[in-house]
N, C-alpha and C positions, 0 to 999 in steps of 0.2 A: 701545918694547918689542915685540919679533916674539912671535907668536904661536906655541907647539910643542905639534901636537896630540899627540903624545905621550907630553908632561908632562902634560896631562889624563888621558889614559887608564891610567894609572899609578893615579891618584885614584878610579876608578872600578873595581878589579879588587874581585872577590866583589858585586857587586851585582845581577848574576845571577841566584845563587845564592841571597840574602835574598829579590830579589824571586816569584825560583820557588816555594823555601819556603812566604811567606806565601801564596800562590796556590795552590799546591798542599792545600793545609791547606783551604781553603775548598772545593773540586775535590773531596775525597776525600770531605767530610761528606755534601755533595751526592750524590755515587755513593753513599755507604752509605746514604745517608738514602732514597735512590729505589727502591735493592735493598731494604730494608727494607719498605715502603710496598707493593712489586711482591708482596715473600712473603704480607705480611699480608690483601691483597688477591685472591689468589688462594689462601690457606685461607680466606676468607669464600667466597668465589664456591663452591670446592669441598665444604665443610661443607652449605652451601645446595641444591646440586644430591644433593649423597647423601641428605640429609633427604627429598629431593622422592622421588628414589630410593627409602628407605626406606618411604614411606608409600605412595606407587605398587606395590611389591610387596606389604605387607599387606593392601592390598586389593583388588588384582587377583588375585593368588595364592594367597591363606590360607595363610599361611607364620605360624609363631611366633616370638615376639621372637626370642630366639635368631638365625634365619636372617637375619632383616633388620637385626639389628646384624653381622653375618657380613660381609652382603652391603653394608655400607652403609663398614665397614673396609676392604674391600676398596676400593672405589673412595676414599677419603678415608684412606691409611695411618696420621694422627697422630690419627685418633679412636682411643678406644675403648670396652666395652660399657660401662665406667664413667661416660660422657659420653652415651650414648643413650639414651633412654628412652620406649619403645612405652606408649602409652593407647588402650585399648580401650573406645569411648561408643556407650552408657551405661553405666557399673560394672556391674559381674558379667555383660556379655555374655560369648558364645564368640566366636568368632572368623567361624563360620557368623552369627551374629545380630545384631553389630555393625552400627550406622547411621554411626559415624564411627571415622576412627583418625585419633590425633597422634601426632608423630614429633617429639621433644624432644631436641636439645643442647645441651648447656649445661655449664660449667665447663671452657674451652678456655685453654687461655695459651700464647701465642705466644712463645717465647724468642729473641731478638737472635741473628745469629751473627757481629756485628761482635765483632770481638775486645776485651778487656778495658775493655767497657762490658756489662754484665750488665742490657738491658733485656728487663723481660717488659710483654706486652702483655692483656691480660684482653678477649677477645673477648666477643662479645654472645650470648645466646640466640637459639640457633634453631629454627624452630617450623615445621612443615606439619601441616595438616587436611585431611582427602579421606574424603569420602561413599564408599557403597559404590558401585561401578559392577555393569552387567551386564555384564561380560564375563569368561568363561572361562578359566583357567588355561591350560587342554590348547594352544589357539594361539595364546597372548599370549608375543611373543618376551621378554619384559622375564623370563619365569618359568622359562624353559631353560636356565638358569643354574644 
């Protein structure tokens, strides 16, 4: 019996396409899975550094919550003042007499923007404390804002 390689390749049309399919299906999880990961990872990074933000100006500056949830949206768009929260230590200081401020986040949800998979993600509390410093509002550039 001869051998006709073209009666084998006959046997073999769409397996291509199976094999791409399954491949690609694992391909695509992976890319959403890393985009995913990539988003979550830098609204931590960025929640992180406006908190540091946020408490760096209450106590360089004497700014009122107010301004430093202001200023802290600004750099971090998907906060908001609902999710920030200024402490002034010890209770009942001003703002002049304060030894310490924290700068609180908390209650964040990350939501998926892979399509017709509805993950939310429940991010962690974030937290910065800072002593008062000596320095000046008038030529601390962090305040010209």
């Amino acid at each position: 019996m001869k051998f006709d390689p073209h009666n084998n390749r006959c046997k073999q049309n769409g397996v291509v396409a199976i094999e791409y399919a399954l491949v690609a299906v694992i391909l695509f999880t992976l890319l959403f899975g890393i985009t995913e990961m990539g988003r979550v990872l830098y609204m931590m990074n960025t929640t992180t550094e406006a908190t540091r933000l946020g408490a760096r100006i209450a106590i360089v500056c004497n700014r009122d919550a107010d301004a430093i949830k202001s200023r802290m949206t600004e750099k971090a768009s998907f906060l908001s003042g609902a999710n920030v929260e200024v402490i002034y230590e010890p209770s009942g200081c001003d703002i002049e007499t304060c030894r310490y401020i924290k700068v609180n986040v908390t209650g964040l949800t990350v939501q998926s923007i892979v399509p017709f998979i509805p993950i939310h993600f429940d991010m962690p509390a974030f937290s910065t404390t800072v002593s008062r410093e000596s320095m000046k509002s008038v030529s601390s550039p962090v305040c010209t804002r």
